[in-house]
C-alpha positions in Angstrom: -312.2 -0.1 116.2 -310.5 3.3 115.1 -306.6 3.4 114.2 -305.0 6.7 113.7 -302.3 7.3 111.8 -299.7 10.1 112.3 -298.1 10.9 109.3 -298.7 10.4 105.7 -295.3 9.5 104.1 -293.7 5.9 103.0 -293.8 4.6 106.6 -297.3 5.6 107.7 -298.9 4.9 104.4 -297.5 1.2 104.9 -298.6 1.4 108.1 -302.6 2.1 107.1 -302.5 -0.3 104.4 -300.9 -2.8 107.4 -303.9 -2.2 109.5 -307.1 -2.5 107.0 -307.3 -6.2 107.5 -307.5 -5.5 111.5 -309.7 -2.6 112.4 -312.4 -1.0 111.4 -311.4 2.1 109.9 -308.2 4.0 109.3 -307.5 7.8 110.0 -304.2 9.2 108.5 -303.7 12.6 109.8 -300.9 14.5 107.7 -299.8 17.9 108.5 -299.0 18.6 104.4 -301.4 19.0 101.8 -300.9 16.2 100.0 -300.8 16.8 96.5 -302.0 14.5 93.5 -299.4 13.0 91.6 -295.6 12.7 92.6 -295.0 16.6 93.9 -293.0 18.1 96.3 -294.5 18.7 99.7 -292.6 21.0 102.5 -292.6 17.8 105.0 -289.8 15.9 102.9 -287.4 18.6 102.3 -285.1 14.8 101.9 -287.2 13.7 98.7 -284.6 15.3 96.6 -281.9 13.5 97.3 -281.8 9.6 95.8 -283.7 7.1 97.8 -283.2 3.2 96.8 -286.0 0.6 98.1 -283.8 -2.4 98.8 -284.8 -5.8 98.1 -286.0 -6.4 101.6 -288.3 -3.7 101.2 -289.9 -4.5 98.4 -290.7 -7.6 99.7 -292.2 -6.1 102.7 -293.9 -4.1 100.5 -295.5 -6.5 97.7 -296.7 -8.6 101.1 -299.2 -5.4 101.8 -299.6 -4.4 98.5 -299.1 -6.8 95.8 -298.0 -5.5 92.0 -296.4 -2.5 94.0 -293.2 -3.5 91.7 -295.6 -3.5 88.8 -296.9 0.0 89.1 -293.5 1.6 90.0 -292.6 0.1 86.4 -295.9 1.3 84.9 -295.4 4.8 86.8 -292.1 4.8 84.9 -289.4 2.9 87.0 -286.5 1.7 86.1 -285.7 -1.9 87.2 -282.6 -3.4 86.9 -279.9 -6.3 88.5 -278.1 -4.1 91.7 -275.2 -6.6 91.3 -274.8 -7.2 88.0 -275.8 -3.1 86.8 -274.5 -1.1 89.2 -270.7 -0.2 89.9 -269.8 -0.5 93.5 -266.3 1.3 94.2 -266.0 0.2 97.7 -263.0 1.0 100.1 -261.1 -1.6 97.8 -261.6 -1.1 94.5 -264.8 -2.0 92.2 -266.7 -4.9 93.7 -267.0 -8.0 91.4 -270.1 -8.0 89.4 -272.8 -11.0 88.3 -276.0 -11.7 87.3 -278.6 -11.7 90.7 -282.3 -12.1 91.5 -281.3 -8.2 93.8 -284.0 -5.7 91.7 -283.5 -2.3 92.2 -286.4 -0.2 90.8 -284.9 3.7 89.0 -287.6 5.8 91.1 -287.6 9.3 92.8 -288.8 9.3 96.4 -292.2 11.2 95.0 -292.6 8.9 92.8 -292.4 5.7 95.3 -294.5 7.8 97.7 -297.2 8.9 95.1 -297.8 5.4 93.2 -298.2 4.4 97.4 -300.2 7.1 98.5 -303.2 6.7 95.5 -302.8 2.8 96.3 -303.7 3.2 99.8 -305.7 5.8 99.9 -308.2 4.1 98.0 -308.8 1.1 100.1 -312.6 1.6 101.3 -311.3 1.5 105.1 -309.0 4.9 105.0 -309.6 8.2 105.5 -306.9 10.3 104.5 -306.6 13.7 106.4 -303.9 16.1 105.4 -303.1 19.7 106.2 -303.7 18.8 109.8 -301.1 19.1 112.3 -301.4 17.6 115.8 -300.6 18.8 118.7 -300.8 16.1 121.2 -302.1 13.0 122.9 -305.4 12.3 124.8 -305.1 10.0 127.9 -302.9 9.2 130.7 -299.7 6.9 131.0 -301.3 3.2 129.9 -303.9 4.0 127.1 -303.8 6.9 124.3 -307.7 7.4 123.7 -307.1 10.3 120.6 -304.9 12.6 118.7 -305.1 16.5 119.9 -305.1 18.5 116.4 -304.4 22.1 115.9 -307.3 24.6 115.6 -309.7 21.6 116.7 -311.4 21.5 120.0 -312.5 18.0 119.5 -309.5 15.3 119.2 -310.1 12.7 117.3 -311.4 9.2 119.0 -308.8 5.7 118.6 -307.9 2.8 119.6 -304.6 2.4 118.4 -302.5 5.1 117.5 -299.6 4.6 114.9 -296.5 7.7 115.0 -295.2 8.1 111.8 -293.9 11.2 111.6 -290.1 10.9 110.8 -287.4 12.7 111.8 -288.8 15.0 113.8 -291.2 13.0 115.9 -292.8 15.1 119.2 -293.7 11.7 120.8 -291.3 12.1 123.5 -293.1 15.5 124.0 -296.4 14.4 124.1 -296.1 11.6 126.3 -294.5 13.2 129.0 -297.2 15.8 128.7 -299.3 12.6 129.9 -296.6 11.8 132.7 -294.4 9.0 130.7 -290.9 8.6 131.6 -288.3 9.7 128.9 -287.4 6.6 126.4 -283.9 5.8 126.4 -281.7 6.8 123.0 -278.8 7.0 120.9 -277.3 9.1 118.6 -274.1 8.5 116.3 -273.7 11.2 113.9 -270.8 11.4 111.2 -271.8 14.4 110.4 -272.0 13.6 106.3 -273.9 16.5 104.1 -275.4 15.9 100.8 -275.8 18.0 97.8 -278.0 16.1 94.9 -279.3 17.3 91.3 -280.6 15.5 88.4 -279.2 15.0 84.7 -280.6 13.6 81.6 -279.1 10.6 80.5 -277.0 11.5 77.3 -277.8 9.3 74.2 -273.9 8.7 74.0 -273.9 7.3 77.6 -272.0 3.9 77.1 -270.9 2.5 80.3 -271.7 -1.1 81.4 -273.2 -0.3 84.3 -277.2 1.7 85.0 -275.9 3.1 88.2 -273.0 3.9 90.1 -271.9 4.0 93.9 -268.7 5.5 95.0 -268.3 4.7 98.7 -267.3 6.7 101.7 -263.9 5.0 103.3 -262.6 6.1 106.8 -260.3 7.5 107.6 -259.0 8.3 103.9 -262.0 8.8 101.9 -264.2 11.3 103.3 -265.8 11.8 99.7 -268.2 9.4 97.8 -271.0 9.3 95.5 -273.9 7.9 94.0 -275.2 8.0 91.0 -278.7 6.2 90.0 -281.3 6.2 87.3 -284.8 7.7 88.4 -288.1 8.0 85.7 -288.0 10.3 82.6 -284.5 9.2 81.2 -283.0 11.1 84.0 -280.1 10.5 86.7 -280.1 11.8 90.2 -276.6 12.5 91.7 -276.0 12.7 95.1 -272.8 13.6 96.3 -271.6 12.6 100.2 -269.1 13.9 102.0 -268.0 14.1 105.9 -267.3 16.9 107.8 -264.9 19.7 105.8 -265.8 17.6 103.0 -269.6 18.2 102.7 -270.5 19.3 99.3 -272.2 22.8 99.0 -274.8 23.8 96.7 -272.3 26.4 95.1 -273.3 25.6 91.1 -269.1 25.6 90.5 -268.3 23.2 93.1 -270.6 20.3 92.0 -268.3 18.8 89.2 -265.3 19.4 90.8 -266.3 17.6 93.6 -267.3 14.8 91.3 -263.7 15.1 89.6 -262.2 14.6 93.4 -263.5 11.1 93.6 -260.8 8.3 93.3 -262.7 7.2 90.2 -263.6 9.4 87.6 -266.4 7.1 86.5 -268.9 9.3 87.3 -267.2 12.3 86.2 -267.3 10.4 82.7 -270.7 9.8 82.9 -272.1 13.5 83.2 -269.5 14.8 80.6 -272.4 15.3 78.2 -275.0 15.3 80.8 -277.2 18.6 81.2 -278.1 19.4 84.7 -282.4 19.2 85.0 -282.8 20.7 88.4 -281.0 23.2 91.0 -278.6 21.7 94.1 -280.0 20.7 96.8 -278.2 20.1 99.9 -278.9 18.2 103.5 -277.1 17.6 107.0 -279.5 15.8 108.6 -277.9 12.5 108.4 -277.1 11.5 112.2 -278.7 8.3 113.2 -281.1 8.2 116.3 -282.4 5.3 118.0 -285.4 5.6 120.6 -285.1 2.1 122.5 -288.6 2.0 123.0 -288.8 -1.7 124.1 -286.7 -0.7 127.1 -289.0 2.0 127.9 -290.8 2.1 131.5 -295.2 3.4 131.7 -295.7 3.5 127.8 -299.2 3.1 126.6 -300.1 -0.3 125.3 -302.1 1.2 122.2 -298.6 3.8 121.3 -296.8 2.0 117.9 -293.8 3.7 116.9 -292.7 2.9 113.5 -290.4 4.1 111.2 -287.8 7.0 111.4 -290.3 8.1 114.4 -288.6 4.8 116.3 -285.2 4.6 114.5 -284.1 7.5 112.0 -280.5 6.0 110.2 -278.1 7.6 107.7 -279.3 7.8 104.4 -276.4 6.9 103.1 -276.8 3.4 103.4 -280.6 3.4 102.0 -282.0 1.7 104.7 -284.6 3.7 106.2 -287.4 2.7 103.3 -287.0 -0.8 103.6 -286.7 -0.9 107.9 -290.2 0.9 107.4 -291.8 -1.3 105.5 -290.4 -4.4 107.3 -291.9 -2.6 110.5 -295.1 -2.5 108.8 -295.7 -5.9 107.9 -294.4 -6.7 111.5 -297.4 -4.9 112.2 -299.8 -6.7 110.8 -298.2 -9.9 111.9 -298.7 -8.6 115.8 -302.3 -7.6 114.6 -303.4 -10.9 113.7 -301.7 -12.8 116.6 -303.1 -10.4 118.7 -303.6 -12.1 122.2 -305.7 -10.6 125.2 -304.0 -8.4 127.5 -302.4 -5.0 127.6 -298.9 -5.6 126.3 -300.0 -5.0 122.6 -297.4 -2.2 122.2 -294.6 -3.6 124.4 -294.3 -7.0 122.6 -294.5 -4.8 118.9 -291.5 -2.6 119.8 -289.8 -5.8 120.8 -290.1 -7.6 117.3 -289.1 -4.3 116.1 -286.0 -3.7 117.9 -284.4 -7.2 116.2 -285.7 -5.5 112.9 -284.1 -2.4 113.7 -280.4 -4.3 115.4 -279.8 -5.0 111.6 -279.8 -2.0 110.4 -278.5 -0.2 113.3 -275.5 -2.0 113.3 -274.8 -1.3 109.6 -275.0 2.1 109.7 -273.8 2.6 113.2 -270.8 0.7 112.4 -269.9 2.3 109.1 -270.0 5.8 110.8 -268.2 5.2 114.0 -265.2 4.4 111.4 -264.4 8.0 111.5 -263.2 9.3 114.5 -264.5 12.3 114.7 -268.3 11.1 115.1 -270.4 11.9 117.2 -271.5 9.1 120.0 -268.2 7.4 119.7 -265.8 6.2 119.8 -265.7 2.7 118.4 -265.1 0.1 120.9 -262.5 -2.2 121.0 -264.7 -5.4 119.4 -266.4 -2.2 117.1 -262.8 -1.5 115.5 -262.1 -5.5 115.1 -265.0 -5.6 113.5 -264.7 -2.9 111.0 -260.8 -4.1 110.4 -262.9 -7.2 109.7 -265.2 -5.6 107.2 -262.3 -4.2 105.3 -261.0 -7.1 104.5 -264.3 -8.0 103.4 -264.3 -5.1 101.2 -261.3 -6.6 99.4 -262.1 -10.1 98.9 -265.5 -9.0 97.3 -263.5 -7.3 94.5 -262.8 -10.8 93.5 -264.7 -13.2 94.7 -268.8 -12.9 93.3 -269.6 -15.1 96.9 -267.9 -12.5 99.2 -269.8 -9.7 97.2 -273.1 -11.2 97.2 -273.1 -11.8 101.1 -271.7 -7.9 101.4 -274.7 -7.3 98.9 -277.4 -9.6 101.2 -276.2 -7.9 104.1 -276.6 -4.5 102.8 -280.2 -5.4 100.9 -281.0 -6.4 104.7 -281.7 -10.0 103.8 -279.0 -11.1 106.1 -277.6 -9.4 109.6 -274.5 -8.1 109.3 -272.9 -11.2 111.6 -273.5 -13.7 108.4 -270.3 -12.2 107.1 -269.0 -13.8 109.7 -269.9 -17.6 107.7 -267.2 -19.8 107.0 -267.6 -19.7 103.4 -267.3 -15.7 103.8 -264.6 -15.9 106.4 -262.3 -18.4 104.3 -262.3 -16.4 101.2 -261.3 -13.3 102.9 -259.0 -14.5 105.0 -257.3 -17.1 102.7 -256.5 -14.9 99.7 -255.4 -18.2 97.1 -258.6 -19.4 97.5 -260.6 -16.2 96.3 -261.8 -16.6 93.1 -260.8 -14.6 90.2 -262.9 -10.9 89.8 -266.1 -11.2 87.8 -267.7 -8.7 85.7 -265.0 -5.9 84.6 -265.8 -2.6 85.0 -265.1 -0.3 81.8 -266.6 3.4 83.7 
């Protein structure tokens, strides 16, 4: 048995390495060259910006490839607490900090994506194939038998065939080429641009905390920041803002919109920093979901995984971790595989409750401002958030409230365990908060 692979980035390496127990061989077609060591490649224009595996996907992760942790850390990684070690300036103030099992691994996206790629890749059942591009699907509404490549009269044979391809999948295309119906979507798009650059980490830097997250707050905050430690002794900064707000790539306008923040924590922080790399900015940020468990004449051998099923707003670092959670699902459905023809159909419908929890995170955040796209918030949307804010302000004093924000955002936990008694009665009951934990000196 033959599974191909489309797309050789985070989610359809996971998805190879998901699959080697299951078939018998394992094509990843990649339309970059994919280059040796952690290098840019044209495919993930995104990899500059700060990417943060959450601790839900490194769990996801270690399951398919165990001492994945340990290699980021011999690649150069740095791990640290995310509660106690990074700064959280949330829509309230600074969140309270403590000591938590939550690792956070210092990595640039290459480097996650290369210490991945050479540990796949060398598993005796895949084939890696890059600077191929494809071009479509062979087969008919019910059953994909191979992958159409550019420049190739003969398309490649399989059994299962995995899209990875991000962003900027063609599935749609390609399967109403074979006669499939449309899949129903979504898109909610706050419109939020990025600009990012690295630093070196000055020997004088003396804050209590490794990294730093200044968040976005609607509808009076429409700047935020993060700033994170990555391999080499080096920072990457990425600066968000909404609409008018974007940051540009203009080499003046970085630091000052670094000094607009309502802390100047950061600002602090890369006084004696020198600037490693040029600014690079982004707008893709909208999130887009394909429902494709409500979708009619799929084939039962199509998986969707990834940003190829549900692309969200990178600002809340979820994409990674949803990824590698979809991957694992897949190797569940693999080895519970039961006869029949609804192989597909009953994968996308594990994913979609995968996917809810994130979905609702980000989609929720976003529809705060009222100028995004795909709203506006319901009614029981704008509770909610009203809800969350409150939230926001207990967990600047209560280390319980700020671990199940934490949970929640780590996607350990949907985003309806806030709604716990423990949670609800320290937000709504202010005596009974306890007192902040973990001062901040930024």
């Amino acid at each position: 048995m033959r599974a191909v692979v489309l797309g050789g980035g985070i989610a359809g390496l996971l998805a190879a390495q998901a699959l080697t127990d299951h078939v018998d061989e394992v094509v990843v077609v990649e339309r970059d060259r994919l280059p040796e060591g952690p290098q840019q490649r044209s495919g993930v224009p995104q990899s500059a910006h700060l990417h943060a595996l959450l601790s839900r996907g490194l769990r996801e992760i270690e399951q398919l490839l165990p001492g994945f942790a340990a290699d980021l850390v011999a690649a150069g990684a740095r791990v640290f607490d995310f509660s106690a070690d990074t700064a959280i300036y949330n829509p309230s103030g600074w969140g309270a900090r403590f000591p938590s099992p939550l690792r956070i691994y210092g990595a640039s996206r290459l480097l996650m994506e290369s210490v991945l790629r050479d540990r796949v890749r060398t598993h005796p059942k895949v084939e890696v194939s890059s600077g191929r591009a494809v071009e479509g699907l062979v087969g008919d509404t019910t059953t994909v038998t191979g992958v159409r490549l550019h420049a190739t009269h003969t398309p490649i044979d399989a059994d299962l065939v995995v899209d990875a391809t991000g962003r900027g999948s063609r599935a749609d295309r390609w399967l109403a080429e074979l006669g499939c119906p449309p899949v129903p979507e979504a898109v909610v798009d706050a419109h939020v641009g990025y600009a990012s650059r690295q630093y070196d980490i000055p020997e004088r830097h003396t804050a209590d905390w490794h990294a730093c997250y200044v968040q976005l707050a609607a509808p009076h905050r429409p700047r935020g920041a993060v700033l994170a430690p990555i391999e080499g002794n080096r920072w990457i900064v990425s600066l968000l803002g909404v609409k008018a707000h974007r940051p540009t790539r203009a080499e003046g306008d970085f630091l000052n919109f670094v000094r607009s923040l309502p802390t100047p924590a950061i600002a602090h922080a890369l006084t004696n920093a020198t600037p490693l790399t040029p600014i690079v900015t982004t707008h893709a940020t909208g999130n887009r979901r394909r429902y494709v468990e409500h979708a009619r004449s799929q084939p039962t051998n199509l998986i969707r995984l990834g940003d190829a099923v549900c692309n969200l707003n990178p600002v809340y670092a979820q994409g990674m971790s949803t990824a590698a959670a979809g991957a694992t699902l897949l190797a569940h459905c693999c080895r519970t595989r039961r006869n029949g023809t609804d192989f597909a159909a009953r994968f996308h419908r594990q994913l979609a409750r995968i996917t809810d929890w994130a979905w609702q995170s980000t989609t929720a955040g976003d529809l705060s401002w009222p100028t995004t796209e795909g709203g506006p918030a319901t009614p029981v949307q704008r509770l909610i958030t009203r809800y969350t804010n409150h939230v926001f302000t207990s967990a600047t004093k209560s280390p319980q409230v700020q671990r199940a924000v934490l949970d929640v955002l780590h996607l350990l936990r949907p985003p309806r365990s806030l709604l716990a008694p423990s949670t609800v009665t320290r937000t709504l009951w202010p005596p009974l908060r306890a007192p902040r934990t973990g001062a901040h000196r930024g």
